[in-house]
C-alpha positions as CSV (number, residue, x, y, z in Angstrom):
1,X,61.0,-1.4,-30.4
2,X,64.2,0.1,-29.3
3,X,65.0,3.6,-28.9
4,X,67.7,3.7,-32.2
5,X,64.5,2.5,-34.1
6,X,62.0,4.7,-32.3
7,X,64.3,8.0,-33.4
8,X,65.2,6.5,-37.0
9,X,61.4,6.2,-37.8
10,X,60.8,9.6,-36.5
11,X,63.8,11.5,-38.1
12,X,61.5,9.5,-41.6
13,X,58.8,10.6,-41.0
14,X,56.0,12.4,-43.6
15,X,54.2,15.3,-42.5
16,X,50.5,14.4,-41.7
17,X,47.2,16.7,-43.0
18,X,44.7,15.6,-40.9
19,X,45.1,16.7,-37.3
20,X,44.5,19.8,-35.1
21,X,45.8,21.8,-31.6
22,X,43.7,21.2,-28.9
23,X,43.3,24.0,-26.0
24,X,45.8,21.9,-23.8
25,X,48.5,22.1,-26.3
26,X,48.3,18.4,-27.6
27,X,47.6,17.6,-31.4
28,X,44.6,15.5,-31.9
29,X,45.0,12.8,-34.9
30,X,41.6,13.2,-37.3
31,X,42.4,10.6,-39.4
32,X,40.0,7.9,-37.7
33,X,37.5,8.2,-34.8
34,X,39.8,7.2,-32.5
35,X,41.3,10.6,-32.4
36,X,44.5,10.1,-30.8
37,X,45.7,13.0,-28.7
38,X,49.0,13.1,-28.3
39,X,52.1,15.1,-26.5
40,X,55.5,15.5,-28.2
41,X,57.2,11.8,-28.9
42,X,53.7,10.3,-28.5
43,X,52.4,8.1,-31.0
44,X,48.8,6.9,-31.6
45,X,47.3,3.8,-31.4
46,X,47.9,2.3,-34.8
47,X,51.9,3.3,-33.7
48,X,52.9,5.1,-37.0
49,X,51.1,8.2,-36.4
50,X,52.9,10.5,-33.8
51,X,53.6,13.8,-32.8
52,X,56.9,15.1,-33.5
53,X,57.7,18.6,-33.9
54,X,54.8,20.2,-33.5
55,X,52.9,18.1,-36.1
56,X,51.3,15.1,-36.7
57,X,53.5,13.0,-38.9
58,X,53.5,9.6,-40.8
59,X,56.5,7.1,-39.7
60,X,56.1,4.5,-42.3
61,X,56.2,6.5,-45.4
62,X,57.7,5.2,-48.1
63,X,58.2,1.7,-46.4
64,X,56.8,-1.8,-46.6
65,X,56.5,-5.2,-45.0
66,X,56.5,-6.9,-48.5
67,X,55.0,-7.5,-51.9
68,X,53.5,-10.2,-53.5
69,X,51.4,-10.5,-56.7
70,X,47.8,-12.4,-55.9
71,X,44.7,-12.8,-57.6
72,X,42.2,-10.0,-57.2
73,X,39.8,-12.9,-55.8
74,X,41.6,-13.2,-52.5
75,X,41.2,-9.8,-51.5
76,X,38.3,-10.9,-51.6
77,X,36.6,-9.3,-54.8
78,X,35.1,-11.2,-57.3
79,X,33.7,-8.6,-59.0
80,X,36.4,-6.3,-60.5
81,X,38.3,-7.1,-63.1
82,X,38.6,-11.2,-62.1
83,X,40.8,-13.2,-63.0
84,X,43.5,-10.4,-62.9
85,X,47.0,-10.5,-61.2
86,X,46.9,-7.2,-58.0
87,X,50.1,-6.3,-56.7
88,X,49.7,-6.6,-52.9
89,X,51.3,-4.5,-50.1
90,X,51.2,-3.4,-47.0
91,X,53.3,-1.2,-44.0
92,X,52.7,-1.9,-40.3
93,X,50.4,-1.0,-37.3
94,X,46.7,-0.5,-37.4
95,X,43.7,1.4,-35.7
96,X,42.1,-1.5,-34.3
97,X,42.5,-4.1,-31.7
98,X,41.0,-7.0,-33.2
99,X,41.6,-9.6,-31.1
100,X,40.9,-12.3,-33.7
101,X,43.0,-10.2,-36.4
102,X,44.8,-13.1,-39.0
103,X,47.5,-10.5,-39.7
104,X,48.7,-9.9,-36.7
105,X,52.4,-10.5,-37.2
106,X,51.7,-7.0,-39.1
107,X,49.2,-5.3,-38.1
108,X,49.9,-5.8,-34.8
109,X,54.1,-4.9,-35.1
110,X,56.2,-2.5,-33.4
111,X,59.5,-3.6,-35.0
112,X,60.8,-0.7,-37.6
113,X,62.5,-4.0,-39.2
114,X,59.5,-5.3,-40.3
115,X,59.5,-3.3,-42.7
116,X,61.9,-4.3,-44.2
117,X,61.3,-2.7,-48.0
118,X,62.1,0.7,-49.3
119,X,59.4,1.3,-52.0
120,X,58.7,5.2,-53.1
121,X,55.3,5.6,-54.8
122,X,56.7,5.9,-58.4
123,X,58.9,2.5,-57.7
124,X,55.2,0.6,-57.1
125,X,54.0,1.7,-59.7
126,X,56.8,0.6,-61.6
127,X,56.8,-3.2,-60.5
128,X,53.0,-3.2,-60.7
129,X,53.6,-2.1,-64.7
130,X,57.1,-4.9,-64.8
131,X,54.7,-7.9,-63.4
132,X,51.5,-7.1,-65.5
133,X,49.6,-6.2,-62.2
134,X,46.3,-4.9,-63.4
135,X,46.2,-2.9,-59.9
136,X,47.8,-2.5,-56.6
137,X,46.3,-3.3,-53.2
138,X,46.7,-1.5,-49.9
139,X,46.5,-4.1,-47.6
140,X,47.9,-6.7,-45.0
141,X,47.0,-3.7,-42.8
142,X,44.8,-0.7,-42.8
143,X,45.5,1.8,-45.5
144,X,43.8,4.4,-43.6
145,X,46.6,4.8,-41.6
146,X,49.1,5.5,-44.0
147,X,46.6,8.0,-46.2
148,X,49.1,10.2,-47.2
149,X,51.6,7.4,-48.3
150,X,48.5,5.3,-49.9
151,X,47.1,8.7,-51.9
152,X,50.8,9.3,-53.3
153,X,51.2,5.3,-54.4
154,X,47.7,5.6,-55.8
155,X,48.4,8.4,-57.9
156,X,52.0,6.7,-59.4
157,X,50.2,3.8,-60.2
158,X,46.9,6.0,-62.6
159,X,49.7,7.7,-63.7
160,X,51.0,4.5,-65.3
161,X,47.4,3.2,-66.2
162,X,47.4,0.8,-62.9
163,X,43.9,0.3,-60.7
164,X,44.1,0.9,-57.2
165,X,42.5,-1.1,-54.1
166,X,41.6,-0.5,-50.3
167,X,41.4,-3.7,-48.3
168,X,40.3,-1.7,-45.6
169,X,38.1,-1.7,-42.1
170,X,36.8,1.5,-42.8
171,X,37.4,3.3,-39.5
172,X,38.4,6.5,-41.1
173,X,37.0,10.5,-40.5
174,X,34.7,12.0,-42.2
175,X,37.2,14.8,-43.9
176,X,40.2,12.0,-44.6
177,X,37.2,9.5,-45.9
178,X,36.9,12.0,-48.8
179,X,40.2,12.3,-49.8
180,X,41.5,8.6,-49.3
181,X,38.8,7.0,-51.1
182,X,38.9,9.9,-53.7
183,X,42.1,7.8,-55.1
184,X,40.9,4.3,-54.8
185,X,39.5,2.5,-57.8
186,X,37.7,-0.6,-55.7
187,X,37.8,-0.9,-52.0
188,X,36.8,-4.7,-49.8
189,X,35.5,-3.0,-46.8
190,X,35.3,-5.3,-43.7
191,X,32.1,-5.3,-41.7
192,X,33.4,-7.1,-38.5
193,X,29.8,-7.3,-36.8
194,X,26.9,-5.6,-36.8
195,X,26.5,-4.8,-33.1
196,X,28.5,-2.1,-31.4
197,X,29.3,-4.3,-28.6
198,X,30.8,-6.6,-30.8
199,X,33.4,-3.5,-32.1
200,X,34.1,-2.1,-28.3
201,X,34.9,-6.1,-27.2
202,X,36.5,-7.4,-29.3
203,X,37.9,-3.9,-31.5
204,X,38.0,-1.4,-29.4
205,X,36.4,0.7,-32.0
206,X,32.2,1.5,-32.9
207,X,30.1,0.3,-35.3
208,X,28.7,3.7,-37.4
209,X,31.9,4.6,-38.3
210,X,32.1,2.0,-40.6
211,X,28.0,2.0,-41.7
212,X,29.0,5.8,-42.2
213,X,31.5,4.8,-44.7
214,X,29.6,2.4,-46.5
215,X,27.0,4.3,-47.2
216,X,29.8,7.3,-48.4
217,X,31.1,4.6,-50.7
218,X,27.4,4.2,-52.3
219,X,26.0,7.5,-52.6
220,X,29.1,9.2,-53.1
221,X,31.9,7.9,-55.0
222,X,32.3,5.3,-58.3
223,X,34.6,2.9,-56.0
224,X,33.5,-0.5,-56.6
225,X,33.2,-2.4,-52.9
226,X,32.9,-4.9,-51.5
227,X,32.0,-6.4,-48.2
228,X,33.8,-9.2,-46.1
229,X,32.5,-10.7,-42.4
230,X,34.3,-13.1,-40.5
231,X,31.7,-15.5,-39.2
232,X,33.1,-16.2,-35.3
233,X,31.6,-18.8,-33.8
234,X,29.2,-17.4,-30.7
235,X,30.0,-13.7,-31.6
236,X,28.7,-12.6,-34.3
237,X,27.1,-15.7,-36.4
238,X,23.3,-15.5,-35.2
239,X,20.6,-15.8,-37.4
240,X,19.5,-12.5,-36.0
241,X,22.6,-10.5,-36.1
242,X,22.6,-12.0,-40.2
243,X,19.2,-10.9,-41.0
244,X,19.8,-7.3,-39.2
245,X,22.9,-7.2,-41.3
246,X,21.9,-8.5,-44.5
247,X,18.9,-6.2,-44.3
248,X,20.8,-3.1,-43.6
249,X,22.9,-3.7,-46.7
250,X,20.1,-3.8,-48.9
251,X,17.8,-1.5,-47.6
252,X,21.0,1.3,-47.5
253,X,23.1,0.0,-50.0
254,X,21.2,-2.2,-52.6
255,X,21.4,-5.4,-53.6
256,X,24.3,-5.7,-55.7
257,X,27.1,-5.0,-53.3
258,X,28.6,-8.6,-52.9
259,X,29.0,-10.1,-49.4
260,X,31.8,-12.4,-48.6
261,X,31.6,-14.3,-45.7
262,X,34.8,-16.1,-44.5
263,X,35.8,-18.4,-41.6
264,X,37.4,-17.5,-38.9
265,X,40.5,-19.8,-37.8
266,X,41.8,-19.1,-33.9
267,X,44.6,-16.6,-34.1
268,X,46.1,-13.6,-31.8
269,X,44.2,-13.3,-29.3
270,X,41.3,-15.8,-29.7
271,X,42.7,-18.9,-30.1
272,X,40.3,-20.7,-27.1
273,X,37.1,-20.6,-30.2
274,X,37.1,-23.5,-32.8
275,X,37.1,-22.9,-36.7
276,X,34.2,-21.7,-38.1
277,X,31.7,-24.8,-39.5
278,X,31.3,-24.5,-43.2
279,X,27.9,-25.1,-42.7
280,X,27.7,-21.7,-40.8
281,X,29.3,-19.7,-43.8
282,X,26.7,-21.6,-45.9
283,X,23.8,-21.0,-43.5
284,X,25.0,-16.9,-43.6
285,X,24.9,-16.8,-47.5
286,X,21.4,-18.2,-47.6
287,X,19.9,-15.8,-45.6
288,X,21.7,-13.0,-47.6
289,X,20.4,-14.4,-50.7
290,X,16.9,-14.5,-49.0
291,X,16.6,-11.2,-47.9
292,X,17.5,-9.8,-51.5
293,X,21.5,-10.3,-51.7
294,X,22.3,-11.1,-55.2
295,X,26.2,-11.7,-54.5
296,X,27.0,-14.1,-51.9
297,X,30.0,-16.0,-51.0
298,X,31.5,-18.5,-48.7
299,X,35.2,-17.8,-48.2
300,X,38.9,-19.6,-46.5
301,X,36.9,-22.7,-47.1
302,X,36.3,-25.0,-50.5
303,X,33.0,-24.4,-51.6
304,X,32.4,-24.1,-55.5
305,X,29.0,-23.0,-54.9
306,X,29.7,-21.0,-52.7
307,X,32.4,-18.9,-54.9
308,X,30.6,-19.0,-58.0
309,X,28.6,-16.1,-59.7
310,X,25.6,-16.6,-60.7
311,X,23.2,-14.5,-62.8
312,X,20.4,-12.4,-60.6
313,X,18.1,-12.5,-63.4
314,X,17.9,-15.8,-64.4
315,X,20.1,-17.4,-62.5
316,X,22.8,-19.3,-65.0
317,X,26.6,-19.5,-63.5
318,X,28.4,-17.0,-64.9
319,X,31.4,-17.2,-63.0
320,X,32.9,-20.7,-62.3
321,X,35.4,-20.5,-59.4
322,X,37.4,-23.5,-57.5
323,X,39.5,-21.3,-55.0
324,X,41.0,-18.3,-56.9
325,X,41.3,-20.6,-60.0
326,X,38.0,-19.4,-62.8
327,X,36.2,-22.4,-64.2
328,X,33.7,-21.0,-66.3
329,X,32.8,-17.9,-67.8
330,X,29.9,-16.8,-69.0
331,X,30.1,-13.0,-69.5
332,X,30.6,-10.8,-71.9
333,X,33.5,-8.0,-72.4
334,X,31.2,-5.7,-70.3
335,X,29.6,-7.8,-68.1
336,X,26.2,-9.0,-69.4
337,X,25.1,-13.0,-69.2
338,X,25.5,-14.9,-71.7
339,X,22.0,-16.4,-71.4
340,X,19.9,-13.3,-71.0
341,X,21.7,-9.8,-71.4
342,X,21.7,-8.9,-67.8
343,X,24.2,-7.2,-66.3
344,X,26.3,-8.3,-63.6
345,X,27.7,-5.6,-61.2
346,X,31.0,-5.2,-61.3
347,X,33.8,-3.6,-63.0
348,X,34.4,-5.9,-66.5
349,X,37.2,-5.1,-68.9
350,X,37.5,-7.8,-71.7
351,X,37.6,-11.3,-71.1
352,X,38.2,-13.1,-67.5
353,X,42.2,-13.0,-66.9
354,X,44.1,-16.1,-66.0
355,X,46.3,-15.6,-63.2
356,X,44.4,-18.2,-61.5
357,X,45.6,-19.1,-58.2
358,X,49.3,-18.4,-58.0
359,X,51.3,-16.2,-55.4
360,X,54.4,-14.4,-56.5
361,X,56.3,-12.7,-54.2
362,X,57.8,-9.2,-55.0
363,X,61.4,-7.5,-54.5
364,X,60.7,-3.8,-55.4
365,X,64.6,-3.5,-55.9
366,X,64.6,-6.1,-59.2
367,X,62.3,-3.0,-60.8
368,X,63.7,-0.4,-60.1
């Protein structure tokens, strides 16, 4: 980044709330448990956090790396509102190192042209509303990072009768966990491992930061989650580390929080492993469904059975999917089976939409 674009994103920068003064005179960061500490002009890891005049501030506020409208299904969730159309978007930077991250180009930036978008809260709202978005979608990157800007958007968009969604890692504090998810209508947390050496290696982060927010998610808030692992060949595809992890999610969070389990392709830093098998993705959603997982899913690979829904009582396809495109639907308005009356968890609002599988993308500046 050069320096003109350094002082530009500073001189636009949004006052943070969640930081403090240490002893030594720096500000510590308490957004996420990486709690950055940082002299004046120093910026945490995720890069759009910085100090800057005595105060931790935001430096992507208000800015975007792009829009698109996508299904709701490829965030993944297949259980809110499906079939509907989601406004995606996203800014730049993030609070992990993931070295097989599949957004890097973003994520992983330090160009102030990438992004590239002016968009104000109210104006997202607004094209959510002008292309019949059911809700909008923090994502591409971590929304945690951008809390303030993602708590602003978020209240536009209920302002205008829009439904708002984390696509998030999870890696957030205790105090800014309350307040971010406070906002957020549905939320696909991803559960990169279940081994804290996995998260130091390959993440540079820890593991019960982000148990600590799924359980938040379940015993204290209505968000509707859900969870996405990508299987990695070697590092974190064992039949062991799936039981321990399938287990956990039962035993802390019940069995009708839906786990998607995607394949990983080489990317960023990791591009010496081969694609995950499908067989793999196939052999994890067994052994969730075996250990008490109602809602499991194969996903970045076609697999009809493996997207489809299927009853947990008595076990009639209820949701048809090929991709992001619904083949059958067997619920009704509110979610019950056809077949037998139970209900399928989830958040059901009328009959399935029909975006299906298309990807528009979006120029805030045609809504304003």
């Amino acid at each position: 980044m050069t320096e003109h674009a350094t002082r530009e994103s500073f001189e636009t920068a949004f006052p943070g709330r969640y930081w403090h003064r240490l002893d030594d005179g720096r500000l510590q960061c308490d957004v996420c448990p990486r709690l950055c500490k940082l002299h004046e002009g120093q910026r945490g890891l995720c890069f759009v956090r910085g100090c800057q005049g005595d105060r931790i501030v935001l430096t992507t506020y208000g800015r975007s790396s792009g829009f698109c409208v996508d299904p709701i299904e490829k965030k993944p969730l297949n259980h809110f509102l499906p079939g509907t159309p989601v406004l995606s978007f996203g800014t730049a930077g993030c609070n992990l190192t993931c070295k097989f991250c599949q957004n890097w180009d973003i994520s992983k930036s330090r160009e102030w042209d990438t992004l590239c978008d002016t968009a104000t809260p109210e104006m997202i709202a607004e094209a959510a509303v002008a292309t019949g978005s059911r809700s909008v979608a923090f994502t591409y990157n971590d929304p945690v990072i951008f809390l303030e800007y993602a708590v602003d958007a978020a209240k536009a968009c209920h302002a205008r009768g829009v439904k708002t969604v984390a696509v998030t890692a999870g890696y957030i504090c205790e105090e800014a966990r309350a307040e971010f998810f406070d906002h957020m209508d549905a939320a696909n947390v991803d559960l990169k491992g279940f081994t804290d050496g996995f998260y130091q290696q390959l993440c540079s982060g820890h593991l019960q930061p982000v148990l600590d927010t799924l359980v938040y998610l379940k015993r204290e808030t209505d968000v509707w989650f859900e969870i996405t692992t990508l299987l990695i060949p070697g590092k974190n595809d064992s039949d062991a580390e799936l039981e321990a992890l399938t287990r956990w999610v039962v035993e802390n969070l019940g069995p009708d929080v839906p786990l998607h389990f995607s394949a990983f392709h080489p990317d960023w830093k990791m591009t010496d492993l081969p694609s995950t098998p499908p067989a793999a993705l196939t052999r994890a959603r067994g052994i969730a469904l075996n250990n008490g997982v109602r809602y499991a899913y194969t996903g970045n690979v076609h697999d009809r059975e493996g997207d489809a829904t299927h009853c947990h009582n008595c076990g009639k396809e209820v949701i048809g999917r090929d991709w992001y495109e619904l083949t059958a639907w067997n619920l009704t308005d509110d979610g019950r089976c056809r077949n037998c009356a139970a209900r399928c968890a989830g958040v059901f609002d009328g009959p399935a939409g029909t975006w299906g599988r298309r990807r528009q993308p979006v120029h805030l500046a045609a809504h304003a």
